[in-house]
TORLUMFI-767460 format. One record per residue (C-alpha): x, y, z; residue number from 1. Coordinates in nm, 2 decimals, always signed. Layout:
BEGIN
SITE     c1     c2     c3   n
SITE      X      Y      Z NUM
...
This chain:
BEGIN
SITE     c1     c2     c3   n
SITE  -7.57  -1.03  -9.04   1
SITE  -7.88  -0.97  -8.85   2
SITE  -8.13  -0.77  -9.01   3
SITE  -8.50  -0.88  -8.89   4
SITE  -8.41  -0.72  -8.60   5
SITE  -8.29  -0.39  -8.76   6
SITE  -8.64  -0.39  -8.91   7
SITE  -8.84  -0.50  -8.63   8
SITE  -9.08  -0.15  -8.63   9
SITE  -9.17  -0.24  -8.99  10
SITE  -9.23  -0.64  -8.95  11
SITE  -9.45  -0.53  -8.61  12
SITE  -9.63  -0.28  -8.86  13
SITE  -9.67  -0.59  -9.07  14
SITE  -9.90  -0.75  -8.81  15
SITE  -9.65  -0.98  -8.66  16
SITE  -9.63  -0.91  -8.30  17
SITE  -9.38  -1.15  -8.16  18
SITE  -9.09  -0.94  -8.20  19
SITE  -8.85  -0.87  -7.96  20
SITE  -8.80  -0.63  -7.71  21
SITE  -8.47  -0.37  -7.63  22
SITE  -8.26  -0.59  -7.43  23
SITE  -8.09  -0.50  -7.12  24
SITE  -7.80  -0.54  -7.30  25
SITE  -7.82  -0.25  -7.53  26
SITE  -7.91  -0.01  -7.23  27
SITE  -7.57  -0.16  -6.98  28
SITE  -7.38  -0.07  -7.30  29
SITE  -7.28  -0.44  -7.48  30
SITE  -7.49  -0.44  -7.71  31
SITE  -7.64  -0.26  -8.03  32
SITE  -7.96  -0.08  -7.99  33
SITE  -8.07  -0.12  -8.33  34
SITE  -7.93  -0.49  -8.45  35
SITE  -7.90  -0.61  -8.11  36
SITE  -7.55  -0.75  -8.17  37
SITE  -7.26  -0.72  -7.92  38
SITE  -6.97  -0.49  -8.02  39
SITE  -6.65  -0.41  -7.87  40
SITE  -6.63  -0.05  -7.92  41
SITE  -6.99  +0.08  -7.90  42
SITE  -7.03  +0.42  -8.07  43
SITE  -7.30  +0.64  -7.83  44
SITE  -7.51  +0.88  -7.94  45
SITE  -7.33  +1.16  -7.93  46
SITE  -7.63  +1.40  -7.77  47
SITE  -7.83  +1.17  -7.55  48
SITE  -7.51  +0.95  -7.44  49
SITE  -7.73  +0.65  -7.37  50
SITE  -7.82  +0.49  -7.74  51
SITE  -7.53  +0.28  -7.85  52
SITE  -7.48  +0.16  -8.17  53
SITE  -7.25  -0.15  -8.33  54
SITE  -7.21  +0.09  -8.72  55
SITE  -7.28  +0.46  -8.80  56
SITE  -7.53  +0.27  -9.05  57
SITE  -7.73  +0.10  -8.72  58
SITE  -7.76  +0.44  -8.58  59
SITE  -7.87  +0.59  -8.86  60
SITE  -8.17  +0.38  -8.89  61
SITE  -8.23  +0.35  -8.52  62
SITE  -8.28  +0.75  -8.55  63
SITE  -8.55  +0.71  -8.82  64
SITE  -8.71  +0.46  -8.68  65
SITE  -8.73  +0.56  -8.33  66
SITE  -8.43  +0.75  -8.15  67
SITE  -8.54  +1.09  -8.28  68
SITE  -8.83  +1.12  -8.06  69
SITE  -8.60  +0.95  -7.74  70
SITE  -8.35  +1.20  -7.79  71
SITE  -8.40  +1.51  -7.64  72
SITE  -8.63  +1.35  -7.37  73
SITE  -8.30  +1.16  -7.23  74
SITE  -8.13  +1.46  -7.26  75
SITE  -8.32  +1.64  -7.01  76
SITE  -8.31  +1.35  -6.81  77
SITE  -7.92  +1.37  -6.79  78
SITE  -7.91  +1.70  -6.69  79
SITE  -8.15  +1.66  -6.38  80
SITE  -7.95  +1.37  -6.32  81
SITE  -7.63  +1.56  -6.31  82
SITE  -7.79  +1.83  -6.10  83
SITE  -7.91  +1.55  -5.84  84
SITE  -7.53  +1.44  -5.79  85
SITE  -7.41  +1.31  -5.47  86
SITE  -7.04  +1.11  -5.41  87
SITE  -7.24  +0.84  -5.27  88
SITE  -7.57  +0.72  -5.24  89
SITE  -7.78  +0.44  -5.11  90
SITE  -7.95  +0.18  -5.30  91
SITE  -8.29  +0.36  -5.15  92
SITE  -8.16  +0.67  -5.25  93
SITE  -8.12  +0.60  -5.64  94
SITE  -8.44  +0.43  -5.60  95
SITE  -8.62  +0.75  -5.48  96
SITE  -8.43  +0.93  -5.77  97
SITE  -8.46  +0.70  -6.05  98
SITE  -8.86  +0.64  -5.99  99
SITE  -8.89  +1.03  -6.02 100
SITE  -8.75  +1.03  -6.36 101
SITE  -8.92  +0.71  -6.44 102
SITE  -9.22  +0.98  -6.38 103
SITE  -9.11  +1.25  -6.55 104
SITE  -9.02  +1.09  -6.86 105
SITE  -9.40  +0.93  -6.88 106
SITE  -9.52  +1.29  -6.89 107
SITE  -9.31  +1.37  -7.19 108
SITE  -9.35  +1.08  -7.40 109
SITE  -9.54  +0.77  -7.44 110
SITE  -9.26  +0.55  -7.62 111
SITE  -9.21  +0.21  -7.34 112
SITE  -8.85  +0.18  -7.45 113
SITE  -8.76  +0.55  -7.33 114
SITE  -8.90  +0.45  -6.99 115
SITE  -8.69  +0.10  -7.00 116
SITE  -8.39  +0.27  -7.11 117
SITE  -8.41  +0.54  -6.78 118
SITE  -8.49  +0.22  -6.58 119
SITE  -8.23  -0.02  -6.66 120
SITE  -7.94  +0.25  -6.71 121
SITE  -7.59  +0.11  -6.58 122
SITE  -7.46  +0.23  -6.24 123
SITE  -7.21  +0.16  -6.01 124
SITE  -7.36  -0.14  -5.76 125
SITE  -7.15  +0.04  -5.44 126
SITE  -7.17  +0.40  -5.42 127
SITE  -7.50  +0.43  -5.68 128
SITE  -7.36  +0.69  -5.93 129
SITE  -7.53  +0.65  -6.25 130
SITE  -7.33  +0.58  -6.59 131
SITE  -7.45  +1.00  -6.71 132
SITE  -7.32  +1.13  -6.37 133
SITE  -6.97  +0.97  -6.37 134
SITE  -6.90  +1.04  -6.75 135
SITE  -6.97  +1.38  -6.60 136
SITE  -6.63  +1.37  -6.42 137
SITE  -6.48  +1.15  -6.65 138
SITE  -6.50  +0.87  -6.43 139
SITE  -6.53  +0.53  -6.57 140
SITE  -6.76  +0.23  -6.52 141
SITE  -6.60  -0.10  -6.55 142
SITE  -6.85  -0.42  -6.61 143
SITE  -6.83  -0.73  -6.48 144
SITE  -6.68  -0.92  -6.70 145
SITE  -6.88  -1.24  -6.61 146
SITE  -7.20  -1.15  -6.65 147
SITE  -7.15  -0.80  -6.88 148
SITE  -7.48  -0.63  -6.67 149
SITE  -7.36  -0.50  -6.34 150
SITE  -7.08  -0.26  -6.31 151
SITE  -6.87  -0.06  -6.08 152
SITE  -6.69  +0.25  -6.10 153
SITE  -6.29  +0.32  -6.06 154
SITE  -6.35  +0.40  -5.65 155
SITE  -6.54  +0.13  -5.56 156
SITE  -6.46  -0.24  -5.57 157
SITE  -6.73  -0.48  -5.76 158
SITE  -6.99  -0.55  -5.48 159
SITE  -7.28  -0.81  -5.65 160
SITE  -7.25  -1.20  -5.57 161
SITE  -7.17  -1.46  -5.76 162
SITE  -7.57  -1.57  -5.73 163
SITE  -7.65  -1.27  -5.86 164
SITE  -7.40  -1.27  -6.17 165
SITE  -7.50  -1.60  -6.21 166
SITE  -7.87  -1.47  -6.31 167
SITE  -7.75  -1.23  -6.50 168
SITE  -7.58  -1.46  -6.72 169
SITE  -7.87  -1.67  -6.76 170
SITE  -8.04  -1.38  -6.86 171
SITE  -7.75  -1.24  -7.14 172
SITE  -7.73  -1.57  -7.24 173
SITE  -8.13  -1.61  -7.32 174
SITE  -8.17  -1.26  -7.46 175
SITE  -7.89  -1.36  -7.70 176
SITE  -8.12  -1.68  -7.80 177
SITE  -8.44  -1.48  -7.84 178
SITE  -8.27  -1.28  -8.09 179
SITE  -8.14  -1.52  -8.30 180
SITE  -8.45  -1.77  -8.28 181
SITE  -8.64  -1.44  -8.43 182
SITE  -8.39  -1.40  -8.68 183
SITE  -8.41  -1.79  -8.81 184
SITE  -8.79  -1.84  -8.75 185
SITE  -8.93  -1.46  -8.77 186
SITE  -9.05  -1.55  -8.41 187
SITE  -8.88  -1.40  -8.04 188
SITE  -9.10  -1.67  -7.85 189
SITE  -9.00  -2.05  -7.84 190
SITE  -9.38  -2.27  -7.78 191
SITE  -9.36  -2.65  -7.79 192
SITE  -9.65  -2.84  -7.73 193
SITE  -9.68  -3.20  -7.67 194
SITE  -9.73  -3.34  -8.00 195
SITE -10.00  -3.60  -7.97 196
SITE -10.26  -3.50  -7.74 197
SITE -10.30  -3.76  -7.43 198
SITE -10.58  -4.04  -7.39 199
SITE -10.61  -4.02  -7.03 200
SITE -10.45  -3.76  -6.75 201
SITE -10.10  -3.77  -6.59 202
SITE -10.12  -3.55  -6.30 203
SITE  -9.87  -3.26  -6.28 204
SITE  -9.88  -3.34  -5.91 205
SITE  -9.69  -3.65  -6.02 206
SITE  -9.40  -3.41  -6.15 207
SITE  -9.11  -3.28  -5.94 208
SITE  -9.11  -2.97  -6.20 209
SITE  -8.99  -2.87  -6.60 210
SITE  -8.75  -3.19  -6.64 211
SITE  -9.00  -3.41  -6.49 212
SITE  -9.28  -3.24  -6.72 213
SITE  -9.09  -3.26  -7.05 214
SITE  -8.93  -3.62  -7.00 215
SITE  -9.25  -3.79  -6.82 216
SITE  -9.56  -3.62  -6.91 217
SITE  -9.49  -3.45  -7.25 218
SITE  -9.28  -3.58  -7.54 219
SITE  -8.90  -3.44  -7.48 220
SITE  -8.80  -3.76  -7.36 221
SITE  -8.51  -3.71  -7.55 222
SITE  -8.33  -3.46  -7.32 223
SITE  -8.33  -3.71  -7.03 224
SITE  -7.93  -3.73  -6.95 225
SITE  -7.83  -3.52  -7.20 226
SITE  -7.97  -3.15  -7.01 227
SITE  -7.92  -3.08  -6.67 228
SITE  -8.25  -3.17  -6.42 229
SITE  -8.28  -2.78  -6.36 230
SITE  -8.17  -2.68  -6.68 231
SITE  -7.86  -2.47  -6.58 232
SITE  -7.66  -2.67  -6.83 233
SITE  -7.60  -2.96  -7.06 234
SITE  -7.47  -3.30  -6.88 235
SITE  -7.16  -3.43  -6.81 236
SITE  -7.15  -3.69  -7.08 237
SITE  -7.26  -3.42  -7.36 238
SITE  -6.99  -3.18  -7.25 239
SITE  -6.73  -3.52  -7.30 240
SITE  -6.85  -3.58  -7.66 241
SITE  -6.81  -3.39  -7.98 242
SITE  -6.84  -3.00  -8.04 243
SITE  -7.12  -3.04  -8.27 244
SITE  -7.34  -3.27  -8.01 245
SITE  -7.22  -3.03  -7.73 246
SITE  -7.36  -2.71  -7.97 247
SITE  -7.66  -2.93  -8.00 248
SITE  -7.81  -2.99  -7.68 249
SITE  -7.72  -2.62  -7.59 250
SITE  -7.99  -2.49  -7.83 251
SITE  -8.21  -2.75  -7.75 252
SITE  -8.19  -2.67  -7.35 253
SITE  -8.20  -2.28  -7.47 254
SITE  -8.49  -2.35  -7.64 255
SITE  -8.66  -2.57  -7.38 256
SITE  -8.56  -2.28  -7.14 257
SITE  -8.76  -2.00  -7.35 258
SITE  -9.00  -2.18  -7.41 259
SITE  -9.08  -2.21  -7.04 260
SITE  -9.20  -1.81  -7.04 261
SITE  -9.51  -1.94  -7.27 262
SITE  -9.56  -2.27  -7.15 263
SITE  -9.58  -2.14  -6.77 264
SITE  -9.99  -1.98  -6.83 265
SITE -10.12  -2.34  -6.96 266
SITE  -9.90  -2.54  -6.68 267
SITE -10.03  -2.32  -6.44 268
SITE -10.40  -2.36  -6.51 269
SITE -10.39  -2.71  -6.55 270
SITE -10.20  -2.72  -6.25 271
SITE -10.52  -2.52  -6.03 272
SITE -10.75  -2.75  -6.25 273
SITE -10.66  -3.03  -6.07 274
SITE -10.66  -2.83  -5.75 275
SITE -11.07  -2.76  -5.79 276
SITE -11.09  -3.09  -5.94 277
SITE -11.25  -2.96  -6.29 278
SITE -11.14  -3.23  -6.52 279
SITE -11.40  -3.36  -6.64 280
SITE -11.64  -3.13  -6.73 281
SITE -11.62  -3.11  -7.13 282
SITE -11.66  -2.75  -7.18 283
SITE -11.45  -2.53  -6.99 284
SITE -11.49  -2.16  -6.97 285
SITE -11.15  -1.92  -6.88 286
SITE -11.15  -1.57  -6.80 287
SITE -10.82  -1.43  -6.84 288
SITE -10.79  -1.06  -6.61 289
SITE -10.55  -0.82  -6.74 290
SITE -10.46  -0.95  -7.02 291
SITE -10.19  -0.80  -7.24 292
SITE -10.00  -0.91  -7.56 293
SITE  -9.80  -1.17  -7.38 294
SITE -10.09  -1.37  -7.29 295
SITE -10.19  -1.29  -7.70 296
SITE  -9.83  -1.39  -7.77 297
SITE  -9.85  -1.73  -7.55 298
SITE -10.19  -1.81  -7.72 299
SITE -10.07  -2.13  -7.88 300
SITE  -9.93  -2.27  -7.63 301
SITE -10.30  -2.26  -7.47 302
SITE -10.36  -2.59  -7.66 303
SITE -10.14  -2.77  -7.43 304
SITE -10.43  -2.75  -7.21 305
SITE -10.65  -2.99  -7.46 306
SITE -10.35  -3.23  -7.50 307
SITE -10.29  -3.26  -7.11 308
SITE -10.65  -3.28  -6.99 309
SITE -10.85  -3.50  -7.23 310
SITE -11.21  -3.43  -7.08 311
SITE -11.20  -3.07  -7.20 312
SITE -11.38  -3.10  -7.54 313
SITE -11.41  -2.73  -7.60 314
SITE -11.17  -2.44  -7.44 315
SITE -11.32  -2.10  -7.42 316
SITE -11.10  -1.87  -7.33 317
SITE -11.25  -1.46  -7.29 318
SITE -10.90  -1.22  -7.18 319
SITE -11.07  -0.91  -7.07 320
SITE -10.83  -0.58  -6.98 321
SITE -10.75  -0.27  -7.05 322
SITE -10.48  -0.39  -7.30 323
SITE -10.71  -0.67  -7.44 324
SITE -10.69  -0.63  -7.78 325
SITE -10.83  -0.89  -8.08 326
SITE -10.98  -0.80  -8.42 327
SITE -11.28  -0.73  -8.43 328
SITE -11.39  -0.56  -8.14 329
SITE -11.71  -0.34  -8.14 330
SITE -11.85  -0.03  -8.01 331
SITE -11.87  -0.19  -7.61 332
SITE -11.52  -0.29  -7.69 333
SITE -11.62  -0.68  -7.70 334
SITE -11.45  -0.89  -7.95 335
SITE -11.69  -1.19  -8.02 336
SITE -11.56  -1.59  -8.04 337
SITE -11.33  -1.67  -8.27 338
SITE -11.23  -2.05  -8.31 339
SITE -10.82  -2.06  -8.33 340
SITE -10.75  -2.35  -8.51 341
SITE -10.64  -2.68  -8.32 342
SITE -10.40  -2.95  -8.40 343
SITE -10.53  -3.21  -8.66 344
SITE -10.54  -3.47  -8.39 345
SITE -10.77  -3.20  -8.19 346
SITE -10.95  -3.11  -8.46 347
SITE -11.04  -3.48  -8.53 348
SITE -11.14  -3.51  -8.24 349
SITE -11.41  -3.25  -8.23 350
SITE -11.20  -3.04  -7.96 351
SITE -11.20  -2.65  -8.04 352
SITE -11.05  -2.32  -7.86 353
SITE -11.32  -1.99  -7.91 354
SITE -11.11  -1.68  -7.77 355
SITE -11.33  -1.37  -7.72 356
SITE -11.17  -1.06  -7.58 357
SITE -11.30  -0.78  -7.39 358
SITE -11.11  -0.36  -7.39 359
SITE -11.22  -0.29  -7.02 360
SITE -11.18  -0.37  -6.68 361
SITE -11.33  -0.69  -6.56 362
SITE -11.61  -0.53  -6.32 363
SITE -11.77  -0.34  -6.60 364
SITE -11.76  -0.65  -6.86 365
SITE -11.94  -0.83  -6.54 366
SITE -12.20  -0.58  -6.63 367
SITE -12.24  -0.63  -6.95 368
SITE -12.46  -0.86  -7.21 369
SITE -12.16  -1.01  -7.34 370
SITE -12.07  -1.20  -6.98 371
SITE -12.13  -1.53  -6.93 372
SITE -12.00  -1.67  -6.60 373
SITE -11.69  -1.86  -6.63 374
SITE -11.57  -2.20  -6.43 375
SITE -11.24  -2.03  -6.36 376
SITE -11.05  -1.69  -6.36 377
SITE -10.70  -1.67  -6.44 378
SITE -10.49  -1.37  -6.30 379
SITE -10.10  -1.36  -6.44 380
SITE  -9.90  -1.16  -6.22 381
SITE -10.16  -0.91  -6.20 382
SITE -10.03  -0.62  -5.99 383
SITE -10.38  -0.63  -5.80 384
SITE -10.22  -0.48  -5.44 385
SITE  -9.85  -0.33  -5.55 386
SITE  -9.91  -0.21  -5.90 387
SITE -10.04  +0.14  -6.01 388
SITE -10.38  +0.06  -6.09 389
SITE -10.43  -0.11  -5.77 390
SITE -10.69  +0.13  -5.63 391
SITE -10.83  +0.23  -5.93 392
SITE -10.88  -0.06  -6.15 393
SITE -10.83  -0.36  -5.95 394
SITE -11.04  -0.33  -5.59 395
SITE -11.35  -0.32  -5.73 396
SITE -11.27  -0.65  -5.94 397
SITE -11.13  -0.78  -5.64 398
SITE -11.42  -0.75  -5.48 399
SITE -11.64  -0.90  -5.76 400
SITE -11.43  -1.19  -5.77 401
SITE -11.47  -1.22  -5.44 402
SITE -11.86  -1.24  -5.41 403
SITE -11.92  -1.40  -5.77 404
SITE -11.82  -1.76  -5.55 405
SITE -11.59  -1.85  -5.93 406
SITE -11.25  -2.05  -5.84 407
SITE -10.97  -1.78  -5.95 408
SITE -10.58  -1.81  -5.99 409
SITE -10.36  -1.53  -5.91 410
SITE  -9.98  -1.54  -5.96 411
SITE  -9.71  -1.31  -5.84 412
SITE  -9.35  -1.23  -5.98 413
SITE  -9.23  -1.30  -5.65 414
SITE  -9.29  -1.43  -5.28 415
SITE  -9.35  -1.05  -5.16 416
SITE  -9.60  -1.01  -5.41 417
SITE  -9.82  -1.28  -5.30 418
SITE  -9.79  -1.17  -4.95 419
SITE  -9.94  -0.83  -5.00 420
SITE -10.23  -0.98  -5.20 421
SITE -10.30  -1.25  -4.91 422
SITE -10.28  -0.99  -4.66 423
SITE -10.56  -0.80  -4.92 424
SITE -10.79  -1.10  -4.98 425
SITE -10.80  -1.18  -4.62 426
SITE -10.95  -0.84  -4.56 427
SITE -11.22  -0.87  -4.81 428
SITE -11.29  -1.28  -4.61 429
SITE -11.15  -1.44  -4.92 430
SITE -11.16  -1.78  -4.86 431
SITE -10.81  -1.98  -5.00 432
SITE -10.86  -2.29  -5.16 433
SITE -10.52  -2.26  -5.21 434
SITE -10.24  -2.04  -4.97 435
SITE  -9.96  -1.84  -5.16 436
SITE  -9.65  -2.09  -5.26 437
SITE  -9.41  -2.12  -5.52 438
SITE  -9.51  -2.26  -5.84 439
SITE  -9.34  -2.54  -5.97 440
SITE  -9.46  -2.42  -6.31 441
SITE  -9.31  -2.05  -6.33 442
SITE  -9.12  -1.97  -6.56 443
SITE  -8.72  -2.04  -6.58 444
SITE  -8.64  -1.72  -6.77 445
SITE  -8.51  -1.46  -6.52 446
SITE  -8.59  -1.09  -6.54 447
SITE  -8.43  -0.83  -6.37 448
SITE  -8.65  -0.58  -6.18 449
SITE  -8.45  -0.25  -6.19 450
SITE  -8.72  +0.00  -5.97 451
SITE  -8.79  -0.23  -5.63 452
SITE  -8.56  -0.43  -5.43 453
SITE  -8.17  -0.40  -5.53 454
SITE  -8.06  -0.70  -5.79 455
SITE  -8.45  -0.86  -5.79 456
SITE  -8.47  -1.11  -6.05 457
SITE  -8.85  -1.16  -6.10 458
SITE  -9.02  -1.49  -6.29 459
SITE  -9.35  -1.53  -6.45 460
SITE  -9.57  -1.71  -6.23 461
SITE  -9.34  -1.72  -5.95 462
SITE  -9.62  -1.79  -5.68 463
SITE  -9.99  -1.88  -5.68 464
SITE -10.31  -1.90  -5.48 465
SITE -10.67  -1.95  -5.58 466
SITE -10.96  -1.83  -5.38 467
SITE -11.31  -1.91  -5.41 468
SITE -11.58  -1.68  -5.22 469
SITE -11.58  -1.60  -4.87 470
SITE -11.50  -1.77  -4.58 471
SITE -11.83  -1.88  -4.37 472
């Protein structure tokens, strides 16, 4: 019986932060909002109508812990939605609506999950009535019952593609992982370095992508013929063996598959080190823009850097955002060095990480005592041209970067991203060391985007670019 997960408010209080998130799951209706569990009659809040819950005991501690300040707010939402009913709408259409609520629930309450549970609310995938609007009528909404995430209602036929079902079991399936990895370890991440750290450098050019990377440059030799090259299964031969071999090599490739979301930020950067050709130098110096608690979370998977690229003596790493937040941090919102402790094979070695962290955008930390120019800054699916804060926060970094002459990796979720920000840096004379293209070390976990294009299935690090001053 789960029950980290029932008391994941009180192990975050705790200090642990690597604790999962509400799944898309629980919002489409599968899945318990409090214990995360998958029930076959879920029993709805009987106000809101959008909390579901596996035991009268699971709601009850959902509503102490956190549904009685969701409550009321979703209420309100269900009765504008009801009052912005239509028999049929476009996918632009609920767009339109459903970023307007989005809105509205951000002025009445800070809580994220009452925001995700607006934005990933279950709908029918033809004519766009939500879930709140057709129980309204009394109208059903069936759910696929391949995938468990998309649904359609009694008038229309089931209109998503097996593609897109197909995603959306990948993503069930590694949701379902997460949780019980936290559950067994106390963790919701999976981060697997290469054990011993290398002598001398094997290019990542070398490597086709993930298989290639954990069979010929890190240590999971192991997996070769027993996983899938791109991961979407166990092999042949293991599916022709014994149930327990079979259950075997599924977690491993689960695992392997999480572990991907961490791994991607260290891949990535070793990945544009090799582009500029800054190997060698024995100190190198990482600014990380916009950093928030997933780049806190992936942390120690940073160390992979050290093991791949044995030059790098000392990796100092400085994430600097509004979200940036370490112990320690002072009255300029600067959080001096501290040394995260390294392997023993790095640590005999003399290696060491210092991460520093500065609360503030990076064009005001420029302009403080505490910068110290970097050899390279690192961008993660930043937002810079589409998000919110594009015109506010970001242009006049943007446009540091773009003078300061420093080497600096962007990544996008997606290819549509990446086009807007080349479209933007061009404008500025950024000059492209390298031009937007899919990265070959983004992340294999897929996440649905529920407030852009219809059925978008976004990856870390999906694209990257690196620029480097101006063009002469």
């Amino acid at each position: 019986m789960p029950s980290k997960c029932k008391e994941r408010e009180r192990i975050l209080a705790s200090g642990v932060v690597d604790v999962p998130a509400l799944p898309v799951g629980a919002v489409r209706g599968i899945l318990c909002f409090r214990c995360f569990e998958p029930s076959e009659k879920i029993l709805k809040c009987g106000a809101c109508r959008r909390a579901g819950y596996c035991s009268k005991e699971c709601q009850r501690l959902d509503w102490s812990a956190i549904h009685k300040k969701q409550c009321k707010t979703l209420q309100r939402i269900n009765e504008i939605d009801v009052e912005d009913y239509q028999d049929s709408r476009t996918w632009d259409d609920y767009r339109r609506f459903l970023l307007r609520y989005v809105h509205l629930v951000q002025e009445m309450t800070p809580e994220r999950d009452t925001i995700f549970i607006i934005q990933a609310q279950p709908y029918c995938s033809t004519c766009y009535r939500s879930a709140n609007q057709l129980a309204s009528l009394r109208l059903a909404l069936n759910v696929c019952t391949q995938c468990q995430l998309l649904h359609h209602c009694d008038s229309c036929p089931d209109s998503h593609t097996e593609s897109v079902c197909a995603a959306y079991q990948t993503q069930n399936k590694i949701e379902k992982f997460r949780h019980e990895l936290f559950e067994d370890t106390g963790k919701a991440s999976a981060i697997t370095c290469t054990a011993d750290p290398h002598t001398s450098h094997k290019p990542l050019t070398n490597c086709t992508g993930w298989y290639d990377y954990f069979v010929k440059i890190s240590d999971k030799r192991q997996i070769k013929g027993k996983i899938t090259p791109d991961f979407s299964g166990i092999s042949d031969s293991v599916t022709r063996g014994n149930t327990s071999q079979q259950e075997f090599e599924e977690q491993r490739r689960m695992f392997l598959l999480l572990a991907t979301d961490t791994l991607t930020m260290p891949l990535t950067i070793v990945s544009a080190l090799e582009e500029l050709h800054l190997l060698k130098a024995p100190r190198l110096r990482v600014h990380l823009l916009g950093a928030t608690g997933r780049e806190f979370l992936a942390m120690p998977a940073f160390e992979e850097i050290l093991h791949l690229v044995p030059g790098i003596k000392s990796l100092e790493i400085t994430a600097v955002g509004p979200s940036s937040l370490l112990h320690g941090h002072g009255p300029e919102g600067y959080a001096p060095k501290q040394n995260i402790p390294c392997c023993d094979a790095c640590q005999s070695k003399g290696r060491t990480r210092p991460l520093a962290s500065y609360q503030g955008l990076y064009h005001d930390f420029a302009k403080s005592s505490h910068y110290e120019k970097p050899d390279i800054i690192v961008a993660f699916n930043s937002g810079c041209v589409d998000g919110d804060d594009a015109d506010t926060d970001w242009d006049q970094t943007i446009r540091l970067i773009v003078d300061s002459e420093v080497p600096t990796l962007f990544t996008t979720y997606n290819p549509r991203e990446a086009w807007h920000e080349q479209v933007k840096m061009k404008s500025l004379g950024a000059k492209f060391v390298l031009e937007p293209a899919r990265n070959k070390w983004s992340s294999l976990v897929p996440m649905p985007e529920f407030l852009d294009e219809e059925y978008d299935i976004w990856y870390q690090n999906h694209h990257q670019y690196i620029i480097q001053g101006k063009q002469k």
